[in-house]
mmCIF file of the N, C-alpha and C atoms, coordinates in Angstrom:
data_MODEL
# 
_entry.id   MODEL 
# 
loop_
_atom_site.group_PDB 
_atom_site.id 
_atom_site.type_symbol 
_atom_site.label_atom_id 
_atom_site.label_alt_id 
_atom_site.label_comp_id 
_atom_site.label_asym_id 
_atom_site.label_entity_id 
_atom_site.label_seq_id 
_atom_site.pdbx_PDB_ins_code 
_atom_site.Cartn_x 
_atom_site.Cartn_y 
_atom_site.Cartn_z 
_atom_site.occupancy 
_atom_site.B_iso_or_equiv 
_atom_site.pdbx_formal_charge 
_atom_site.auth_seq_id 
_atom_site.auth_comp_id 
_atom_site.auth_asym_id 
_atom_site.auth_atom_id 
_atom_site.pdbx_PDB_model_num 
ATOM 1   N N  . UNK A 1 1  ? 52.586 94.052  -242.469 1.00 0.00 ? 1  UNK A N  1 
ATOM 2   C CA . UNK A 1 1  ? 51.620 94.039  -241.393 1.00 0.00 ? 1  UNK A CA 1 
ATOM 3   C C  . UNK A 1 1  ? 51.860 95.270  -240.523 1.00 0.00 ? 1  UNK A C  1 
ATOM 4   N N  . UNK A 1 2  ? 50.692 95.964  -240.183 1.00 0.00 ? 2  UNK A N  1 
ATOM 5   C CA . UNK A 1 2  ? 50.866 97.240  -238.882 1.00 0.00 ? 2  UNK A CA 1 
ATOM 6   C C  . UNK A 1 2  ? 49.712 97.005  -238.425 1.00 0.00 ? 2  UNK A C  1 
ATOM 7   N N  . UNK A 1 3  ? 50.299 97.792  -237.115 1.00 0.00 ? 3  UNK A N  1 
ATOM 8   C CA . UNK A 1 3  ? 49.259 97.681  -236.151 1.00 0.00 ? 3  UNK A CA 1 
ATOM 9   C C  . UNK A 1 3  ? 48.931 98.796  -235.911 1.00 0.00 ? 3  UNK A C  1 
ATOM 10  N N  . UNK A 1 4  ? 48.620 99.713  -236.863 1.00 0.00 ? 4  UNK A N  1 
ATOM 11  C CA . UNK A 1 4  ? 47.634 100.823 -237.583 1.00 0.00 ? 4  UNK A CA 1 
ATOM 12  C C  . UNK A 1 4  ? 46.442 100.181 -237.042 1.00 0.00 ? 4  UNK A C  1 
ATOM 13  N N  . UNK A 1 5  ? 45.610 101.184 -236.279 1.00 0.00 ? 5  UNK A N  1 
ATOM 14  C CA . UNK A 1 5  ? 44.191 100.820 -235.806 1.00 0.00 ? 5  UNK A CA 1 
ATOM 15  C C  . UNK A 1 5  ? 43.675 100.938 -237.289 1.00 0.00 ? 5  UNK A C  1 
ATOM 16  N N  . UNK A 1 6  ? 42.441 100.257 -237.569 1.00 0.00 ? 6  UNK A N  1 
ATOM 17  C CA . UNK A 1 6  ? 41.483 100.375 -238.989 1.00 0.00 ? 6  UNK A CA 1 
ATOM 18  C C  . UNK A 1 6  ? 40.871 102.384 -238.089 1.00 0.00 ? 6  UNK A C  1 
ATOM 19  N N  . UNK A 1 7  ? 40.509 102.688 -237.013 1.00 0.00 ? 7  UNK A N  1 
ATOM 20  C CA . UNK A 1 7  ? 39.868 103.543 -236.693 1.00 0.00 ? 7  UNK A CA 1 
ATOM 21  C C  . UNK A 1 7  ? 40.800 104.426 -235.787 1.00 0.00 ? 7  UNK A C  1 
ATOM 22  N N  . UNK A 1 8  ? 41.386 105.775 -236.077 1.00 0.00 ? 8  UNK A N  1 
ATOM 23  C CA . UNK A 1 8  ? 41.740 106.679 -235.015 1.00 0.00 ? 8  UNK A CA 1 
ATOM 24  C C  . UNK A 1 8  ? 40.784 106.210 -233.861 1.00 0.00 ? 8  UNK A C  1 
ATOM 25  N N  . UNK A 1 9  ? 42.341 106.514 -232.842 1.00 0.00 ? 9  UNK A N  1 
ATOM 26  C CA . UNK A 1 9  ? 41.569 106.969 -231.405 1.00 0.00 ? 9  UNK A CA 1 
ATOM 27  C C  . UNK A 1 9  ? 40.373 108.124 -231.286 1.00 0.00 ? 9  UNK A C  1 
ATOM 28  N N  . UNK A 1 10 ? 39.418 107.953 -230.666 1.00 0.00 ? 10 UNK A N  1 
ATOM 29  C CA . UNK A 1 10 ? 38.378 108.812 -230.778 1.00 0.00 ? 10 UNK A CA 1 
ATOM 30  C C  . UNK A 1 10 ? 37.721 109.712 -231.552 1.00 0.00 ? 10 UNK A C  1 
ATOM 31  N N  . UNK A 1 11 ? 37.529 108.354 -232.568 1.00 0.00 ? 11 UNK A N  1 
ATOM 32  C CA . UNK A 1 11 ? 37.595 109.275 -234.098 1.00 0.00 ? 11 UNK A CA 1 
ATOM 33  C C  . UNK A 1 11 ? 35.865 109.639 -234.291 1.00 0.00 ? 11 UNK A C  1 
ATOM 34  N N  . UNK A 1 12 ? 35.653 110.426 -234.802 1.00 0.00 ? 12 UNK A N  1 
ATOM 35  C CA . UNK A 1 12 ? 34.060 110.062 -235.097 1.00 0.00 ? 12 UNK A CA 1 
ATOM 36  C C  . UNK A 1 12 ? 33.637 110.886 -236.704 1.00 0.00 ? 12 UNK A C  1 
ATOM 37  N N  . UNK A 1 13 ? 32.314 110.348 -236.855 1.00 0.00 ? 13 UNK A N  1 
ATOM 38  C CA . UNK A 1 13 ? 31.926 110.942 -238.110 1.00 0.00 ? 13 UNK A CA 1 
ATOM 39  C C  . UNK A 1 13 ? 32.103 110.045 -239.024 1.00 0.00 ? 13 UNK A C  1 
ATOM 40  N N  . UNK A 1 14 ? 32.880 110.083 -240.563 1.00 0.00 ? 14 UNK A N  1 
ATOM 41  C CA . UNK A 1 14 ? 33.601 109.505 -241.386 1.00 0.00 ? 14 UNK A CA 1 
ATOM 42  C C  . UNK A 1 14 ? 34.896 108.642 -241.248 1.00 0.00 ? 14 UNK A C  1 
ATOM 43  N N  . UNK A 1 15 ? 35.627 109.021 -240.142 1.00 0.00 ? 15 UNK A N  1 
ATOM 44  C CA . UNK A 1 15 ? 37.049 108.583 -239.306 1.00 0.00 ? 15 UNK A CA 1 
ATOM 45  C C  . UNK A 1 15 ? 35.949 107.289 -239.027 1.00 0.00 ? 15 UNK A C  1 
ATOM 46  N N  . UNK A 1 16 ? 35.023 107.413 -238.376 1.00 0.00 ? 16 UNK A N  1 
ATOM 47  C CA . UNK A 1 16 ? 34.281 105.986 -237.405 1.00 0.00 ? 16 UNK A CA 1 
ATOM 48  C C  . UNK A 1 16 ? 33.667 105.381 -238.019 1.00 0.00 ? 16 UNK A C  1 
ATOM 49  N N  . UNK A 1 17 ? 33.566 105.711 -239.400 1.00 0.00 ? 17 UNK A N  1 
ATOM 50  C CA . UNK A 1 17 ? 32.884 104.404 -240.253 1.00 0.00 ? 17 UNK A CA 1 
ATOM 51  C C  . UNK A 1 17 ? 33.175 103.009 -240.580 1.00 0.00 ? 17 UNK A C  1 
ATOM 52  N N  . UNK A 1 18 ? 33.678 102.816 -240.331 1.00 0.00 ? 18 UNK A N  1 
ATOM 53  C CA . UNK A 1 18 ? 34.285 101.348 -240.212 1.00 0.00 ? 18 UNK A CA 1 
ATOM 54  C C  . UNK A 1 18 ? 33.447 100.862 -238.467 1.00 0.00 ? 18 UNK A C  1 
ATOM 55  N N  . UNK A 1 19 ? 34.168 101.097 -237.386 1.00 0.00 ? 19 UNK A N  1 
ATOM 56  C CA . UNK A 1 19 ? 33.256 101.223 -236.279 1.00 0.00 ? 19 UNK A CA 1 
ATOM 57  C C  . UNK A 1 19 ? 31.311 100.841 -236.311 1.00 0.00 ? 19 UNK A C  1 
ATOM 58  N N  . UNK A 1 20 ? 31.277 101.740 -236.960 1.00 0.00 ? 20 UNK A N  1 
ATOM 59  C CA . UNK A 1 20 ? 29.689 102.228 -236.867 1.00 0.00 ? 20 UNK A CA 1 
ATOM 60  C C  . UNK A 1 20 ? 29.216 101.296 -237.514 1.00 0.00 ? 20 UNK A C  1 
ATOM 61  N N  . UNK A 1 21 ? 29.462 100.677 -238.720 1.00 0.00 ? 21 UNK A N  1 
ATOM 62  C CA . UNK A 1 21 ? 29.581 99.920  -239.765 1.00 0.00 ? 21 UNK A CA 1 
ATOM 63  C C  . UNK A 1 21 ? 29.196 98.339  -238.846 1.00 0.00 ? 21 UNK A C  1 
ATOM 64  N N  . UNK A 1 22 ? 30.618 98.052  -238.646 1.00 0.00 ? 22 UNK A N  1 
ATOM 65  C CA . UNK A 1 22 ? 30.553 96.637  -237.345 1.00 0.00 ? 22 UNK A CA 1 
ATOM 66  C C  . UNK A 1 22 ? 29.578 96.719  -236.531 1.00 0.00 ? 22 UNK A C  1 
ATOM 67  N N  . UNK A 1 23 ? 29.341 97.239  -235.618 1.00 0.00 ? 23 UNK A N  1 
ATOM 68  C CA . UNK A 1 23 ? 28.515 97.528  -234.616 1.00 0.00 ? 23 UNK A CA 1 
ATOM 69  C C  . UNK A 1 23 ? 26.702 97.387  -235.217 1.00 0.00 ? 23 UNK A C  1 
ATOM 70  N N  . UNK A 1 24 ? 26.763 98.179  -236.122 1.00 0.00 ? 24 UNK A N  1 
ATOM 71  C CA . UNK A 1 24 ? 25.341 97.933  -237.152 1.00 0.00 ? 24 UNK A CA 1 
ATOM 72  C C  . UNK A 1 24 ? 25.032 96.776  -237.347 1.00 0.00 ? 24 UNK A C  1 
ATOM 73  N N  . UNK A 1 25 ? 25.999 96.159  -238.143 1.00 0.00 ? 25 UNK A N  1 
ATOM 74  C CA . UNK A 1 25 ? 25.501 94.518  -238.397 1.00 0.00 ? 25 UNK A CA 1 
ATOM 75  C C  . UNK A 1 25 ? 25.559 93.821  -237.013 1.00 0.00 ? 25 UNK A C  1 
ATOM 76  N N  . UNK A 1 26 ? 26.420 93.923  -236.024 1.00 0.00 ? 26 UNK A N  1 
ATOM 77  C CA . UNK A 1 26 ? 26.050 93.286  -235.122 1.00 0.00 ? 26 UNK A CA 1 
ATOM 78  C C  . UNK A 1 26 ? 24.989 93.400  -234.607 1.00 0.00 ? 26 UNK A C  1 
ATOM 79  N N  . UNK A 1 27 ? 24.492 94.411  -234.465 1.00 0.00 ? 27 UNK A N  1 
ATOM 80  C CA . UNK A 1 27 ? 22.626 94.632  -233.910 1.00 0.00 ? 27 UNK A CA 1 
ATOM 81  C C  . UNK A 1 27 ? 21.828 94.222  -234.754 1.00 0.00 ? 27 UNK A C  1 
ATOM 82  N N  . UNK A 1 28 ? 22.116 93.917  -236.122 1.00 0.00 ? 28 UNK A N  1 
ATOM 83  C CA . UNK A 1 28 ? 20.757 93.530  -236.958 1.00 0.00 ? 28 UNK A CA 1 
ATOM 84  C C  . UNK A 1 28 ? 20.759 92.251  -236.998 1.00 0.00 ? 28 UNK A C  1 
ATOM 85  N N  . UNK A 1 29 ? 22.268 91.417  -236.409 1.00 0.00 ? 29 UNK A N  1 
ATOM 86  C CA . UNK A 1 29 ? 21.762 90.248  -236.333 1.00 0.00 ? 29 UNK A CA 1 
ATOM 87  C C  . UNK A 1 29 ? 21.715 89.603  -234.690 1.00 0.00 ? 29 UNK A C  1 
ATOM 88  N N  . UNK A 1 30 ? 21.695 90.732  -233.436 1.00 0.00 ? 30 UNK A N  1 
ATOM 89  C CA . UNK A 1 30 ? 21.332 90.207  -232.473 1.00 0.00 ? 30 UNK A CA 1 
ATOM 90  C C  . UNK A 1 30 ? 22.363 89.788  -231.746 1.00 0.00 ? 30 UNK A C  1 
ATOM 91  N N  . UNK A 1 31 ? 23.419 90.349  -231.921 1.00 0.00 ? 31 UNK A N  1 
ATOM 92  C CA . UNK A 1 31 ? 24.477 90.777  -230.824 1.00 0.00 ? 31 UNK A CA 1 
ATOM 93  C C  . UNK A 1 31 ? 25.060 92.082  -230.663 1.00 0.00 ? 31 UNK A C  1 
ATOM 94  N N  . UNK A 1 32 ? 24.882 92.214  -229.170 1.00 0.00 ? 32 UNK A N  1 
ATOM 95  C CA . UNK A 1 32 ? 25.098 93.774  -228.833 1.00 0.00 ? 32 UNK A CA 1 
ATOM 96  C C  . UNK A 1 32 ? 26.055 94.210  -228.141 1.00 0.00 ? 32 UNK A C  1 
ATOM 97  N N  . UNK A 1 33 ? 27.362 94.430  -229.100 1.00 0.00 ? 33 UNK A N  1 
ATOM 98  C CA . UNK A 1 33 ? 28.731 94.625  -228.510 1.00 0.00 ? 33 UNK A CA 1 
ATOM 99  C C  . UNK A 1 33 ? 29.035 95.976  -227.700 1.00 0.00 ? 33 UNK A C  1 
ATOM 100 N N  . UNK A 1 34 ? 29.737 96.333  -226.864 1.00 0.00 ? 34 UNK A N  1 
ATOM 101 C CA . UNK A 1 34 ? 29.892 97.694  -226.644 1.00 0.00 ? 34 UNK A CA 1 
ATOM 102 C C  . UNK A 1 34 ? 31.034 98.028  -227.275 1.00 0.00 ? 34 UNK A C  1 
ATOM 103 N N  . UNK A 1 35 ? 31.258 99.249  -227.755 1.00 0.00 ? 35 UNK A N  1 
ATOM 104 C CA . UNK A 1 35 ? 32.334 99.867  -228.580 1.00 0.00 ? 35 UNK A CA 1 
ATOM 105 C C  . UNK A 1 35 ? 32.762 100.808 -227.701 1.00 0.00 ? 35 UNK A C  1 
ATOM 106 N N  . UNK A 1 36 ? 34.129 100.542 -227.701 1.00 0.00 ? 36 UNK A N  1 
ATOM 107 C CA . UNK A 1 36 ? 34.712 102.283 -227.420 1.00 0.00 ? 36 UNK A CA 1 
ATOM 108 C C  . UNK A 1 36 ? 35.893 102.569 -228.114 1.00 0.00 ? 36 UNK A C  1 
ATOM 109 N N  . UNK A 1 37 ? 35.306 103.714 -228.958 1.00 0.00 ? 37 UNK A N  1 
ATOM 110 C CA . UNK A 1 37 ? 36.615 104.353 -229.542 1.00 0.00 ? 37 UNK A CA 1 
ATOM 111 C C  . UNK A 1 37 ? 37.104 103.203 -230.939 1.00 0.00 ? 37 UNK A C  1 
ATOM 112 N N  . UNK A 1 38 ? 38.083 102.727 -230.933 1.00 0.00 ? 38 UNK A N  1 
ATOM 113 C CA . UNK A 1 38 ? 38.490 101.321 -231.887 1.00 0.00 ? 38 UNK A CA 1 
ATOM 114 C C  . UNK A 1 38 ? 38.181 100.261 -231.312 1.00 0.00 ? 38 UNK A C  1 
ATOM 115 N N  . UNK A 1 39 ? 37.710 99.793  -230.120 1.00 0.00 ? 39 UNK A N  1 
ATOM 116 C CA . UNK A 1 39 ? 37.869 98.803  -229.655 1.00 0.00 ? 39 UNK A CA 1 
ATOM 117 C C  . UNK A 1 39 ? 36.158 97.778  -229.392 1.00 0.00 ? 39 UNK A C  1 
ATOM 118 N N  . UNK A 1 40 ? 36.176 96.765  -229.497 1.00 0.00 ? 40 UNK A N  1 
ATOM 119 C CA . UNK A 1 40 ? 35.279 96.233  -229.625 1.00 0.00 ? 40 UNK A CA 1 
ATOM 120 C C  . UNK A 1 40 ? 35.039 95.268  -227.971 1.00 0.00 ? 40 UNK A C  1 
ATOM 121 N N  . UNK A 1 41 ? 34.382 95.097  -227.307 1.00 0.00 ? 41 UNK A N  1 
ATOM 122 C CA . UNK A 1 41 ? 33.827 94.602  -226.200 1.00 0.00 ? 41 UNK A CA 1 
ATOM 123 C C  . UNK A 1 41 ? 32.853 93.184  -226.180 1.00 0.00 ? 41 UNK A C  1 
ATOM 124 N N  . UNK A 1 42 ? 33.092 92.169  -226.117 1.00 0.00 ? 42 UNK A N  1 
ATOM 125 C CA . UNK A 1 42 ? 31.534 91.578  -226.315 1.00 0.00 ? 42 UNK A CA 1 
ATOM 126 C C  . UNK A 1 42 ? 31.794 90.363  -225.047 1.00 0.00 ? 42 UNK A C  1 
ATOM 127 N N  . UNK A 1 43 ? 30.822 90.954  -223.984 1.00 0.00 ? 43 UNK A N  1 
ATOM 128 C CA . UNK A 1 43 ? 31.107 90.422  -222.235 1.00 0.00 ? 43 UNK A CA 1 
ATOM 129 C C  . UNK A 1 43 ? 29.785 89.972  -222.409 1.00 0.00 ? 43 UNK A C  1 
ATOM 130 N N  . UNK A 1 44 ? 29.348 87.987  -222.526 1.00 0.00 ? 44 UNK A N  1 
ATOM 131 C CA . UNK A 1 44 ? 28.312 87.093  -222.287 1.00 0.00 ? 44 UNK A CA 1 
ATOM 132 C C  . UNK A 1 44 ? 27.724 87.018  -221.070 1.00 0.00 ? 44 UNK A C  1 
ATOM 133 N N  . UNK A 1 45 ? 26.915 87.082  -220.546 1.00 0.00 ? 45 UNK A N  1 
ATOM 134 C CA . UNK A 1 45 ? 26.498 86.351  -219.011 1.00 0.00 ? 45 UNK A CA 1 
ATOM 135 C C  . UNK A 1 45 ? 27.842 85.234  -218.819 1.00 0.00 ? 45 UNK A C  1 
ATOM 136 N N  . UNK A 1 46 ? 27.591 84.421  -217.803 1.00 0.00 ? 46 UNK A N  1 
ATOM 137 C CA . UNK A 1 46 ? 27.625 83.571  -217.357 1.00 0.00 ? 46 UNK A CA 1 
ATOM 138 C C  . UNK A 1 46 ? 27.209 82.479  -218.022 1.00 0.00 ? 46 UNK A C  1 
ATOM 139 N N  . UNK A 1 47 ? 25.943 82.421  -217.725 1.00 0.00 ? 47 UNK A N  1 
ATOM 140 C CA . UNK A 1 47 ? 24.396 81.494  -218.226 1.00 0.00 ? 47 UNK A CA 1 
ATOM 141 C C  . UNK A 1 47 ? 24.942 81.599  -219.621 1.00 0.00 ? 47 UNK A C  1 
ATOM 142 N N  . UNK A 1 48 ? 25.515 82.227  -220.211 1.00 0.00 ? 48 UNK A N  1 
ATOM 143 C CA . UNK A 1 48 ? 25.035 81.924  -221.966 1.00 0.00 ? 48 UNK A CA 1 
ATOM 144 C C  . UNK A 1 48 ? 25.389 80.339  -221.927 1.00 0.00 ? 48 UNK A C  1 
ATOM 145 N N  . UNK A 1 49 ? 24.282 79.879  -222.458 1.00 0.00 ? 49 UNK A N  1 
ATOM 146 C CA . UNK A 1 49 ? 25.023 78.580  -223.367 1.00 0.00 ? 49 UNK A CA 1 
ATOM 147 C C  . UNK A 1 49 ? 25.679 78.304  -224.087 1.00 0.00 ? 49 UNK A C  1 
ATOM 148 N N  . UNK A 1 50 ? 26.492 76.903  -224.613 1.00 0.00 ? 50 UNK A N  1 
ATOM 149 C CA . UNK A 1 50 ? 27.438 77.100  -225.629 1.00 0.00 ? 50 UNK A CA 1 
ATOM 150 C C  . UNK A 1 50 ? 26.736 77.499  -227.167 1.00 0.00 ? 50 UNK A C  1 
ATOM 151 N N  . UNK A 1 51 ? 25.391 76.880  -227.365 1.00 0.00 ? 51 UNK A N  1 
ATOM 152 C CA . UNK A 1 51 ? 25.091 77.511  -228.531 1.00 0.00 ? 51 UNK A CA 1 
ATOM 153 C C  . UNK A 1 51 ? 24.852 79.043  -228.806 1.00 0.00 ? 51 UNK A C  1 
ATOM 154 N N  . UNK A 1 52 ? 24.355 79.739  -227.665 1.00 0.00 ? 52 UNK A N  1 
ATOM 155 C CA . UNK A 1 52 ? 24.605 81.011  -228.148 1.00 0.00 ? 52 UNK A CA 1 
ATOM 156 C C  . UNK A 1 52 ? 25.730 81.770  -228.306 1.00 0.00 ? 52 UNK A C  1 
ATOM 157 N N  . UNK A 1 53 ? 26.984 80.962  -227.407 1.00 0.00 ? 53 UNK A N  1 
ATOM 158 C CA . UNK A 1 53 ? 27.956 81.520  -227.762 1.00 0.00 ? 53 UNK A CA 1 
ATOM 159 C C  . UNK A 1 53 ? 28.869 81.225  -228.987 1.00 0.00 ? 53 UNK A C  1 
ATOM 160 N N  . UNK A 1 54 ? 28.823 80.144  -229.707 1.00 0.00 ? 54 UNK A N  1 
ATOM 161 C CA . UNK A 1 54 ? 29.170 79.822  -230.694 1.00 0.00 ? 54 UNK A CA 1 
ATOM 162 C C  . UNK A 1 54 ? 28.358 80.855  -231.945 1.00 0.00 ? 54 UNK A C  1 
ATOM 163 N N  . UNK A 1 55 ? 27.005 81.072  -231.767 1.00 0.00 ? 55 UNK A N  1 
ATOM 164 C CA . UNK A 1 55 ? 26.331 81.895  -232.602 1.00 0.00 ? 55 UNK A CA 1 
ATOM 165 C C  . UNK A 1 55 ? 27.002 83.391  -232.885 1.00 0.00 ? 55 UNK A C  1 
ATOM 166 N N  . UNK A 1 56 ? 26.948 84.107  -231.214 1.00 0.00 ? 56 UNK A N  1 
ATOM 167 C CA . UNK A 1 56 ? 27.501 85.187  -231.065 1.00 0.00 ? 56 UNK A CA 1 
ATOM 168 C C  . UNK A 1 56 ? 29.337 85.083  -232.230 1.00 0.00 ? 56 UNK A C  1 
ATOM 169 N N  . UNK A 1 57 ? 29.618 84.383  -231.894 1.00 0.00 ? 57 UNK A N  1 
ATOM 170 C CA . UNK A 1 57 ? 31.449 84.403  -231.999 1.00 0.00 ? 57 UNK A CA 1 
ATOM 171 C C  . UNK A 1 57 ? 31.220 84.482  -233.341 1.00 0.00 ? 57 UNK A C  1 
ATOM 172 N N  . UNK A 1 58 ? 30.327 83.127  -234.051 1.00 0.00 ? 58 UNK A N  1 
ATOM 173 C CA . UNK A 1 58 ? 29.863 83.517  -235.659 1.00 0.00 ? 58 UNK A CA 1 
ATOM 174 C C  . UNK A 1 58 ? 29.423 84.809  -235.850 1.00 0.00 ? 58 UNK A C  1 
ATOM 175 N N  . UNK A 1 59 ? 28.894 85.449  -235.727 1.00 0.00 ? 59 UNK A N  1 
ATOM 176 C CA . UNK A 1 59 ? 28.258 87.070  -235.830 1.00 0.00 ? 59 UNK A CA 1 
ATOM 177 C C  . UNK A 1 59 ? 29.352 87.869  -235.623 1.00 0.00 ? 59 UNK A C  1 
ATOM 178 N N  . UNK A 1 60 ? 30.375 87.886  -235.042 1.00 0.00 ? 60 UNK A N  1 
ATOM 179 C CA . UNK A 1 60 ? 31.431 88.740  -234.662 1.00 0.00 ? 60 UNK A CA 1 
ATOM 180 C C  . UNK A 1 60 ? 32.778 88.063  -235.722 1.00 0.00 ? 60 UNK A C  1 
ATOM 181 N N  . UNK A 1 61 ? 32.572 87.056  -235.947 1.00 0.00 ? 61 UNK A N  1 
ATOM 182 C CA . UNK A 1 61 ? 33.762 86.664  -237.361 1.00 0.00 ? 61 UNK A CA 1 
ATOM 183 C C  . UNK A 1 61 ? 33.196 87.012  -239.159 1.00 0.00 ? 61 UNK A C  1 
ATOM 184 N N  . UNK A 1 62 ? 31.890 87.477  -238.639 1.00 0.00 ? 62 UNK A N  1 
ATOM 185 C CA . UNK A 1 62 ? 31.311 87.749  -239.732 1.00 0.00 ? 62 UNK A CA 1 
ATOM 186 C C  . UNK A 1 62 ? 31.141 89.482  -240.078 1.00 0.00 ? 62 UNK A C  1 
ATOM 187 N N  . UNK A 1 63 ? 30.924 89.957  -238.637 1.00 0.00 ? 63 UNK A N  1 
ATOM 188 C CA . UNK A 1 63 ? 31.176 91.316  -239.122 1.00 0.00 ? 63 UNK A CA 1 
ATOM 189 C C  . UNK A 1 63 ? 32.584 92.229  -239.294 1.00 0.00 ? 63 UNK A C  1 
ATOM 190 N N  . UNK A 1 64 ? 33.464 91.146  -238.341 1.00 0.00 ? 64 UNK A N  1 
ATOM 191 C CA . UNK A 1 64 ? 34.879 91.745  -238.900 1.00 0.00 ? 64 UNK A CA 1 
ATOM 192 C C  . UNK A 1 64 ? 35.450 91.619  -240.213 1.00 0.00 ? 64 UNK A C  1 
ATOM 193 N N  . UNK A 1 65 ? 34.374 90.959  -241.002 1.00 0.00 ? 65 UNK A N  1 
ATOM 194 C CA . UNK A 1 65 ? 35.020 90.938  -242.338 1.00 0.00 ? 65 UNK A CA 1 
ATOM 195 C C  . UNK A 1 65 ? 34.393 92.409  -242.995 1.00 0.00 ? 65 UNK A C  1 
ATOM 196 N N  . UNK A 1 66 ? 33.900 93.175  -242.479 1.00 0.00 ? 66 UNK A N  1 
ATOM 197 C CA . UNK A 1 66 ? 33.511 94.383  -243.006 1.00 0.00 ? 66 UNK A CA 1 
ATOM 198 C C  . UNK A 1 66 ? 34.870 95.484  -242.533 1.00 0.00 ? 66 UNK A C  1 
ATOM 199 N N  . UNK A 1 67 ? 35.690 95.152  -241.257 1.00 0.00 ? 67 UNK A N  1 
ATOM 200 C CA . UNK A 1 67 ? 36.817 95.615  -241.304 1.00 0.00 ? 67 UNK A CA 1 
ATOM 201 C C  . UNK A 1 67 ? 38.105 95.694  -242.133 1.00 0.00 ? 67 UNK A C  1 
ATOM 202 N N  . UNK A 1 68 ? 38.006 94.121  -242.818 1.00 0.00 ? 68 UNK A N  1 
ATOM 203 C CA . UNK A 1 68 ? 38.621 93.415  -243.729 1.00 0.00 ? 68 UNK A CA 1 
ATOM 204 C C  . UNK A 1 68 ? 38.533 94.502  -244.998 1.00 0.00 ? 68 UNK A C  1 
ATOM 205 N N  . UNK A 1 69 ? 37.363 95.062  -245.161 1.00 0.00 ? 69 UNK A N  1 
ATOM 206 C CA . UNK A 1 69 ? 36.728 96.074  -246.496 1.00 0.00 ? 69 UNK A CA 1 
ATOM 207 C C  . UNK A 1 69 ? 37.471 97.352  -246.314 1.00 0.00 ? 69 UNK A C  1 
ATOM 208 N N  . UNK A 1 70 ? 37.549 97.565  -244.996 1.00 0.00 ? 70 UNK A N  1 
ATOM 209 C CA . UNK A 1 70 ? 38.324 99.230  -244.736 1.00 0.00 ? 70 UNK A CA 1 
ATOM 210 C C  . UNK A 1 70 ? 39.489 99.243  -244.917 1.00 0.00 ? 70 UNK A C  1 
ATOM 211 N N  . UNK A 1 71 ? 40.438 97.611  -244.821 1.00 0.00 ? 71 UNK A N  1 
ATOM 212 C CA . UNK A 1 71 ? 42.139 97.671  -244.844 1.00 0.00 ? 71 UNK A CA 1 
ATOM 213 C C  . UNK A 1 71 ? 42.940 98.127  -245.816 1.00 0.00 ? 71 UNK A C  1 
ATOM 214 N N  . UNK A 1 72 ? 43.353 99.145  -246.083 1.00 0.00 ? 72 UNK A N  1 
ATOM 215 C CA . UNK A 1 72 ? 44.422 99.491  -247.046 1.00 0.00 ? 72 UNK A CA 1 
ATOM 216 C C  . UNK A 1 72 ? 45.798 99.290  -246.864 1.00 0.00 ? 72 UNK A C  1 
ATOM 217 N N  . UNK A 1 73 ? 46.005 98.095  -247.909 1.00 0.00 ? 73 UNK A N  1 
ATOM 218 C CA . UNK A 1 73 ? 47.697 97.756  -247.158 1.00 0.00 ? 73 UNK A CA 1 
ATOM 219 C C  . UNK A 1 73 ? 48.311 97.195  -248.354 1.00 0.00 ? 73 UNK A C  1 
# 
């Protein structure tokens, strides 16, 4: 196990594909995380309800398995 980021610090281009990758599917299925750099952000209202947040959390366990695709170990 390391705690090797999947993405350099302020990587971009080909380095950020993995990044760019996550972030994609999260918008096509309607959650809109903010990214910076390696790091992933995803700040609900208040108001969300529990079903959208259960939805959201599904959408975000689903696109980290595309991180899962980048791991070389």
């Amino acid at each position: 196990e390391t705690r090797q980021p999947y993405v350099p610090f302020n990587a971009a281009g080909a380095d950020a594909k993995p990044m760019a990758e996550i972030v994609a599917f999260c918008k096509q299925q309607g959650l809109w995380p903010f990214t910076h750099f390696n790091r992933i952000h995803v700040v609900p209202p208040c108001t969300t309800s529990e079903a959208d947040l259960r939805a959201g959390i599904a959408i975000l366990d689903e696109a980290l398995n595309i991180a899962d695709k980048h791991y070389v170990g």
